[in-house]
PDB file of N, CA, C, O and CB in Angstrom:
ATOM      1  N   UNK A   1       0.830  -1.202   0.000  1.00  0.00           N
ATOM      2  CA  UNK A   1       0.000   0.000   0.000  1.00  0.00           C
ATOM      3  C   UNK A   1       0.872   1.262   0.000  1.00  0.00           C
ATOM      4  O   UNK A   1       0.614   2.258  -0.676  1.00  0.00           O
ATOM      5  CB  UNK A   1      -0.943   0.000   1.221  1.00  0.00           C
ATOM      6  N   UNK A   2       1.768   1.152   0.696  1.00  0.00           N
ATOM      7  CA  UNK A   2       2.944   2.652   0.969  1.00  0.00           C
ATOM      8  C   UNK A   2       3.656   2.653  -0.840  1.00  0.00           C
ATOM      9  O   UNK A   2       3.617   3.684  -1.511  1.00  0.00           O
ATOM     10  CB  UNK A   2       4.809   2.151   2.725  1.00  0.00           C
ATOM     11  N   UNK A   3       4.131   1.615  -1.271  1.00  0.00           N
ATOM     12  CA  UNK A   3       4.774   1.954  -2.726  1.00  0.00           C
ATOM     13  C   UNK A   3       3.267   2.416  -3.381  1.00  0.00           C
ATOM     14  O   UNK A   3       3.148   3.563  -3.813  1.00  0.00           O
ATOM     15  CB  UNK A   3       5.691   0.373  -3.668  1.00  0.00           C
ATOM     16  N   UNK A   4       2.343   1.647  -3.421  1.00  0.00           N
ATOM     17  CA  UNK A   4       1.207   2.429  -4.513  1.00  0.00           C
ATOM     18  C   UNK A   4       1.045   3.799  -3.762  1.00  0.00           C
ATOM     19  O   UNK A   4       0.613   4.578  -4.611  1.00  0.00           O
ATOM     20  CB  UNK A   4      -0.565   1.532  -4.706  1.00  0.00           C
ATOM     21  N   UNK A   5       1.182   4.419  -2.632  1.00  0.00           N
ATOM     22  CA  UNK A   5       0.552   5.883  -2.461  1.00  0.00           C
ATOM     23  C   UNK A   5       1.807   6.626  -3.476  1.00  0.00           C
ATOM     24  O   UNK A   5       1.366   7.420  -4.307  1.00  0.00           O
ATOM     25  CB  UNK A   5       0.456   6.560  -0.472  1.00  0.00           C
ATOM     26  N   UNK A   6       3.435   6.401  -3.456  1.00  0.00           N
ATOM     27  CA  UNK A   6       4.458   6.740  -3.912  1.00  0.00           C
ATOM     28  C   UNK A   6       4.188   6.576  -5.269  1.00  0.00           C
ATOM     29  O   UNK A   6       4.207   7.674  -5.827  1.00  0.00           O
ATOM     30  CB  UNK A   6       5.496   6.141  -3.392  1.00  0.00           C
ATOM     31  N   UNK A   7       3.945   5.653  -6.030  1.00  0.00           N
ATOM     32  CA  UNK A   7       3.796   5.797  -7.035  1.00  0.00           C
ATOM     33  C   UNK A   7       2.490   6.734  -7.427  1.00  0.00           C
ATOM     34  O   UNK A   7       2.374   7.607  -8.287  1.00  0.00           O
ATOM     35  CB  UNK A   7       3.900   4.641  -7.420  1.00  0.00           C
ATOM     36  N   UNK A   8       1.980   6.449  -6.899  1.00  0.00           N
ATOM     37  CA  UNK A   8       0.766   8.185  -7.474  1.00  0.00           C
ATOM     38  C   UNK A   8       0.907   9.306  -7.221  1.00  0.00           C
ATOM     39  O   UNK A   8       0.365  10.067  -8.024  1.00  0.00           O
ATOM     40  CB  UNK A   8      -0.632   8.433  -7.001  1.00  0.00           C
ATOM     41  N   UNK A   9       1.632   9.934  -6.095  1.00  0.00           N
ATOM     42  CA  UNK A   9       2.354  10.991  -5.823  1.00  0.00           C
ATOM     43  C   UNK A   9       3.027  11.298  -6.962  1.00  0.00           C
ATOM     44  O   UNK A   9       3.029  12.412  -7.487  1.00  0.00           O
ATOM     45  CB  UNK A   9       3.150  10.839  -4.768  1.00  0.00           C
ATOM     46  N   UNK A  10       3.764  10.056  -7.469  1.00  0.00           N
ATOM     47  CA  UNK A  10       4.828  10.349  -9.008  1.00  0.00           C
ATOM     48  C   UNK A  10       4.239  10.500  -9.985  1.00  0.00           C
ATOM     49  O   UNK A  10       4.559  11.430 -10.726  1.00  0.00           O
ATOM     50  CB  UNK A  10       5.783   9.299  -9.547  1.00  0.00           C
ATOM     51  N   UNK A  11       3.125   9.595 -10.336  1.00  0.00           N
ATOM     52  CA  UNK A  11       2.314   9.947 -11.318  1.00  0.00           C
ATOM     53  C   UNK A  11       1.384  11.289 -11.452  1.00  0.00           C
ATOM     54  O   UNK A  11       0.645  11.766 -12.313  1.00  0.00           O
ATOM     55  CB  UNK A  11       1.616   8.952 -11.360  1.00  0.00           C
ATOM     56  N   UNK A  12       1.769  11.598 -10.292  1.00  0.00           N
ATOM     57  CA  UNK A  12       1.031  13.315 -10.521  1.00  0.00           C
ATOM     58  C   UNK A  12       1.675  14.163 -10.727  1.00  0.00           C
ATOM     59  O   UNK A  12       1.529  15.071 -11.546  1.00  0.00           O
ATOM     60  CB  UNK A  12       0.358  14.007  -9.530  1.00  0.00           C
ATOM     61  N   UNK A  13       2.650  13.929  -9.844  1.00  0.00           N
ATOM     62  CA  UNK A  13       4.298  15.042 -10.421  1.00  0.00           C
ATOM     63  C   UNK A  13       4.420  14.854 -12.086  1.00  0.00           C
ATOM     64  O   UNK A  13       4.256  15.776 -12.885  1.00  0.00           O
ATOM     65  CB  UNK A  13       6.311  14.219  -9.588  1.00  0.00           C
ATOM     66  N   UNK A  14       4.666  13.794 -12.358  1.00  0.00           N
ATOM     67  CA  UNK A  14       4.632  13.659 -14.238  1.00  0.00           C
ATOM     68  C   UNK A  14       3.613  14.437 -14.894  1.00  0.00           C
ATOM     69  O   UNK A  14       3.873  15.328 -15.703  1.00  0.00           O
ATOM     70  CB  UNK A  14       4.258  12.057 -14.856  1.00  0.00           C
ATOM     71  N   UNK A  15       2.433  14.095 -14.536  1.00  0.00           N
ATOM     72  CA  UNK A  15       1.212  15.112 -15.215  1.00  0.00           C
ATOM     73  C   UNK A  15       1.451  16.196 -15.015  1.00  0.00           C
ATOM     74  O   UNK A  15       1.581  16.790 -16.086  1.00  0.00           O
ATOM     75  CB  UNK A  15      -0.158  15.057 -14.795  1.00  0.00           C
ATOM     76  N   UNK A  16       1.607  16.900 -14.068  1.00  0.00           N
ATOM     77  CA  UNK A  16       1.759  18.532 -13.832  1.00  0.00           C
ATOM     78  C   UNK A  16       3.164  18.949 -14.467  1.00  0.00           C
ATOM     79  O   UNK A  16       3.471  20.102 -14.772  1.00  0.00           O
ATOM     80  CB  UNK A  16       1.748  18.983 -12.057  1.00  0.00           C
ATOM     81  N   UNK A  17       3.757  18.107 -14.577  1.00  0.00           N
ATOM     82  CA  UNK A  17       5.205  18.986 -15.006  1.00  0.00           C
ATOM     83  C   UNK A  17       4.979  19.411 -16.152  1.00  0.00           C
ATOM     84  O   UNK A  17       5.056  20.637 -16.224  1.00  0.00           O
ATOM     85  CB  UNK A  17       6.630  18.233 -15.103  1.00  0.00           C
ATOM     86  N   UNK A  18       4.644  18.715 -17.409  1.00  0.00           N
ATOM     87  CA  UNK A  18       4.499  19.442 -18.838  1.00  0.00           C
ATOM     88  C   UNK A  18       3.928  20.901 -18.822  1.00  0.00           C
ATOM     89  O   UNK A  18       4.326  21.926 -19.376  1.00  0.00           O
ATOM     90  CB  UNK A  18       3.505  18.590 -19.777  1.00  0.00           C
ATOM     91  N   UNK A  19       2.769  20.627 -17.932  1.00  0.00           N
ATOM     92  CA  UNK A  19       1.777  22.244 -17.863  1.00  0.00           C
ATOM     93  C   UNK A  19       2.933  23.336 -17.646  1.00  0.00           C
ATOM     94  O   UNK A  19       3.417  24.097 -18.483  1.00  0.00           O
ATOM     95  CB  UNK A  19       0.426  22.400 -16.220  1.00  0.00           C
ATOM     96  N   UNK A  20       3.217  23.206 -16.374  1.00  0.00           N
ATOM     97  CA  UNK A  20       4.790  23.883 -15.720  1.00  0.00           C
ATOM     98  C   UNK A  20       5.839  24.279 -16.260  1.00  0.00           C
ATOM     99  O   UNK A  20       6.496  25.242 -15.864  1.00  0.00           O
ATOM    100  CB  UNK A  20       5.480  23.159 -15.006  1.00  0.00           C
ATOM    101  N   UNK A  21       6.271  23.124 -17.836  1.00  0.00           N
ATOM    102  CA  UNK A  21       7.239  23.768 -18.547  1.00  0.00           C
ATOM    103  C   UNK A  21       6.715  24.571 -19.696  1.00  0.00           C
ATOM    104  O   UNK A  21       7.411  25.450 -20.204  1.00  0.00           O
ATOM    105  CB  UNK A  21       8.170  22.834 -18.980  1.00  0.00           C
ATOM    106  N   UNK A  22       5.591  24.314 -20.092  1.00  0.00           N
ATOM    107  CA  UNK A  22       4.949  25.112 -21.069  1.00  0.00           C
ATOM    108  C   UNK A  22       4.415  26.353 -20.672  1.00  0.00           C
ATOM    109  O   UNK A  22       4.371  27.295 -21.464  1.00  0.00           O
ATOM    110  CB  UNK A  22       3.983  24.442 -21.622  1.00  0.00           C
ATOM    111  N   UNK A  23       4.017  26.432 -19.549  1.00  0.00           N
ATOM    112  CA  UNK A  23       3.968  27.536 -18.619  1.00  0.00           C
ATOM    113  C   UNK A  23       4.941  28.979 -18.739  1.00  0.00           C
ATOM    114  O   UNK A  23       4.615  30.165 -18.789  1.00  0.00           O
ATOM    115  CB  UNK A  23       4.275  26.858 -17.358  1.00  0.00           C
ATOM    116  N   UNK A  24       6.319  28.275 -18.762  1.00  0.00           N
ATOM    117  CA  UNK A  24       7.518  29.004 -18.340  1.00  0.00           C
ATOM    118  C   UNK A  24       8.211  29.527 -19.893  1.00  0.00           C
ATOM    119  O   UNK A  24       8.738  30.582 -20.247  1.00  0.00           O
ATOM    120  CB  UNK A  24       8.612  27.881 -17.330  1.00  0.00           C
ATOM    121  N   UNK A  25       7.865  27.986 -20.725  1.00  0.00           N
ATOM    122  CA  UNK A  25       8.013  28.786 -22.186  1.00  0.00           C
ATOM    123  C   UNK A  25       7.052  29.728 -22.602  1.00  0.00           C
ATOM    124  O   UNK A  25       7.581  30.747 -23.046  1.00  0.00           O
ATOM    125  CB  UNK A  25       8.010  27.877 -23.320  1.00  0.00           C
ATOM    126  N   UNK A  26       5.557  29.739 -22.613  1.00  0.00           N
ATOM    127  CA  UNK A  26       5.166  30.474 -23.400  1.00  0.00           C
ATOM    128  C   UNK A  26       5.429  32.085 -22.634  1.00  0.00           C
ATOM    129  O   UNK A  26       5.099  33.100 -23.249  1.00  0.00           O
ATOM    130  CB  UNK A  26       3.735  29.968 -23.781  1.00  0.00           C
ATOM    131  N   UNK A  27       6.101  32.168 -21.137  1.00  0.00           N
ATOM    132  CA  UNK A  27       6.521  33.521 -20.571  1.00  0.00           C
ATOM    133  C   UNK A  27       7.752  33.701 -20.851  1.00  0.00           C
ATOM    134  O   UNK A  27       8.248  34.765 -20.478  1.00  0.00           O
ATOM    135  CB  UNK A  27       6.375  33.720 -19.172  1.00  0.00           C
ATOM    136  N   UNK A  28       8.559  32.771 -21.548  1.00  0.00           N
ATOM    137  CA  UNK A  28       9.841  33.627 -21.893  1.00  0.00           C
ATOM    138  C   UNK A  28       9.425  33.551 -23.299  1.00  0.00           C
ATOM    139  O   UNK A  28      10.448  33.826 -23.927  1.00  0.00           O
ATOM    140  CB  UNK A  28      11.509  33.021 -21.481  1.00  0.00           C
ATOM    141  N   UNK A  29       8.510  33.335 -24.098  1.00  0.00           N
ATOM    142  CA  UNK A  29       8.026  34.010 -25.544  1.00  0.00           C
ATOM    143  C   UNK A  29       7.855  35.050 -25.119  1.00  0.00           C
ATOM    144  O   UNK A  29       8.724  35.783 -25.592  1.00  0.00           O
ATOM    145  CB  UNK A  29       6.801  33.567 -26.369  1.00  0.00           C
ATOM    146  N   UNK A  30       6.983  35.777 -24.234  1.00  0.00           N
ATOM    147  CA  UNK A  30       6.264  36.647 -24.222  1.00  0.00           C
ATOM    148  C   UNK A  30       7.349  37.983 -23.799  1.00  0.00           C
ATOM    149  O   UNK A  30       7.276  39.189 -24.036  1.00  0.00           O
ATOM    150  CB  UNK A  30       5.063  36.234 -23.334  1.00  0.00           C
ATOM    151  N   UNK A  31       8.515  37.024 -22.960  1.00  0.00           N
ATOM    152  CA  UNK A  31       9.585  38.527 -22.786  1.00  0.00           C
ATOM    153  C   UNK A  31       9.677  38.390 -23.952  1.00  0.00           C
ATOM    154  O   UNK A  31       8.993  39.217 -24.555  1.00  0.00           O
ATOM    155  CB  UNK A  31      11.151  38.717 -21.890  1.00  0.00           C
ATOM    156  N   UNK A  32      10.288  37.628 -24.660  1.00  0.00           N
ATOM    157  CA  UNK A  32      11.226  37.810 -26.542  1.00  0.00           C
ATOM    158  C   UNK A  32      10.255  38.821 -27.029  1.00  0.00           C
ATOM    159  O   UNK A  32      10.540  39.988 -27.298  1.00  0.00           O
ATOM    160  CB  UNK A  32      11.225  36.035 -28.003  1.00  0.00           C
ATOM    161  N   UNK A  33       8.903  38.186 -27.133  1.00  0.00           N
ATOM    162  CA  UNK A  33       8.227  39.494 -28.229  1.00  0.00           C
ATOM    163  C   UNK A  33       7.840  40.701 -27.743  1.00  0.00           C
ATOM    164  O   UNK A  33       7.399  41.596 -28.464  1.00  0.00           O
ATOM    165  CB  UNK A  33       6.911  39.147 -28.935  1.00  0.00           C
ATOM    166  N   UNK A  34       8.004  40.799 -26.326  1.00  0.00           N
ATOM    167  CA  UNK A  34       7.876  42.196 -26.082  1.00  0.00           C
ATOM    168  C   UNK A  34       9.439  42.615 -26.378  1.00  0.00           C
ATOM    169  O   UNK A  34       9.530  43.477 -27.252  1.00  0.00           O
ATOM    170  CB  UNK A  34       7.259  42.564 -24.480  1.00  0.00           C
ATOM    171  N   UNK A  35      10.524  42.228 -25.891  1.00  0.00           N
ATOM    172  CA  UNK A  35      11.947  42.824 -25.939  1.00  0.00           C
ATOM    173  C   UNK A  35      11.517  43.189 -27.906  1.00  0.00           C
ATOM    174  O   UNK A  35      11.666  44.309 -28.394  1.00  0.00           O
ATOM    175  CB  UNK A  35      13.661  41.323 -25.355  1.00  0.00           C
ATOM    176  N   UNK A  36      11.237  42.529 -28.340  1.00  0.00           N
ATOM    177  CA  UNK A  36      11.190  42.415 -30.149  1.00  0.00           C
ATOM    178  C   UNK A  36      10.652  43.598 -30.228  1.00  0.00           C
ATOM    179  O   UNK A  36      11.204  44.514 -30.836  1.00  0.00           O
ATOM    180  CB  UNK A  36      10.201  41.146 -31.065  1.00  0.00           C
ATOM    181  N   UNK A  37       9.031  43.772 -29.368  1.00  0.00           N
ATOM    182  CA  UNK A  37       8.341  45.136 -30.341  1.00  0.00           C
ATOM    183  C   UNK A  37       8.980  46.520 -29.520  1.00  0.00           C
ATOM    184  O   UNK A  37       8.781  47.626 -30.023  1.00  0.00           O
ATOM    185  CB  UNK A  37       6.165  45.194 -30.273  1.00  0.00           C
ATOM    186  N   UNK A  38       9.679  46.411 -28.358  1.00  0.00           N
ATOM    187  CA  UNK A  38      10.086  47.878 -27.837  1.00  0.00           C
ATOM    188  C   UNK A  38      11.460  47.905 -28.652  1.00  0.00           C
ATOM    189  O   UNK A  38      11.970  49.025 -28.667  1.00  0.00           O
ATOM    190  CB  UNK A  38      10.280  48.085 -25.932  1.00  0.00           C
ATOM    191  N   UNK A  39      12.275  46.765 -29.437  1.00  0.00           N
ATOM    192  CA  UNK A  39      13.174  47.521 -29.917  1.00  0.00           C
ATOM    193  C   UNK A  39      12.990  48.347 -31.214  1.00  0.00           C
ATOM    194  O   UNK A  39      13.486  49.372 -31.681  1.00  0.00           O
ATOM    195  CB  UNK A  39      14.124  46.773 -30.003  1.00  0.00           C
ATOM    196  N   UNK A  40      11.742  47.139 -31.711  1.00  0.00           N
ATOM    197  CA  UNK A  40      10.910  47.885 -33.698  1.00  0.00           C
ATOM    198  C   UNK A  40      10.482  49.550 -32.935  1.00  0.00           C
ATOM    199  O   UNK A  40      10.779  50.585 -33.531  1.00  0.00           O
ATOM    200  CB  UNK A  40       8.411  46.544 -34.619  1.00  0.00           C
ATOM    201  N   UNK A  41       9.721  49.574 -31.490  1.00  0.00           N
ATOM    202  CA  UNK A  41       9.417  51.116 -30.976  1.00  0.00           C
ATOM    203  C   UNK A  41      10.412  51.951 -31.060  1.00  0.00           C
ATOM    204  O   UNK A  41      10.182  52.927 -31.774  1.00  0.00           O
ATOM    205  CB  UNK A  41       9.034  51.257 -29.596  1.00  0.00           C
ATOM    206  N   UNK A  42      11.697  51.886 -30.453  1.00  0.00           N
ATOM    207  CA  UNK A  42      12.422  52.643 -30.335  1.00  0.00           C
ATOM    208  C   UNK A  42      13.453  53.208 -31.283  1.00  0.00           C
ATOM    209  O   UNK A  42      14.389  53.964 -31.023  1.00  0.00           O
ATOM    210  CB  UNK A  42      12.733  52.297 -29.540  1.00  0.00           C
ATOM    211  N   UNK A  43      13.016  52.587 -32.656  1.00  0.00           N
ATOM    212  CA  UNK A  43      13.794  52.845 -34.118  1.00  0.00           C
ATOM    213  C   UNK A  43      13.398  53.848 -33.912  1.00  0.00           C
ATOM    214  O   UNK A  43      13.604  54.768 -34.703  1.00  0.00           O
ATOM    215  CB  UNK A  43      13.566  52.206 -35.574  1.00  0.00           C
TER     216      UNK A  43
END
């Protein structure tokens, strides 16, 4: 019973992580295209 609670603890950590890294990419897109349009601004 103690390894199956461990193993679902893990199996939830696995599910949530993708969200978490996609999370973190689509906010360092979002610095790039802002750094992108304040430099096209400041021409």
């Amino acid at each position: 019973m103690k390894s199956e609670g461990a193993f679902t603890s893990l199996s939830l950590t696995q599910e949530n992580f993708p969200t978490q890294t996609s999370y973190e990419h689509s906010a360092n897109g979002w610095d790039y295209a802002l750094k992108i349009l304040k430099d096209f601004l400041e021409k």
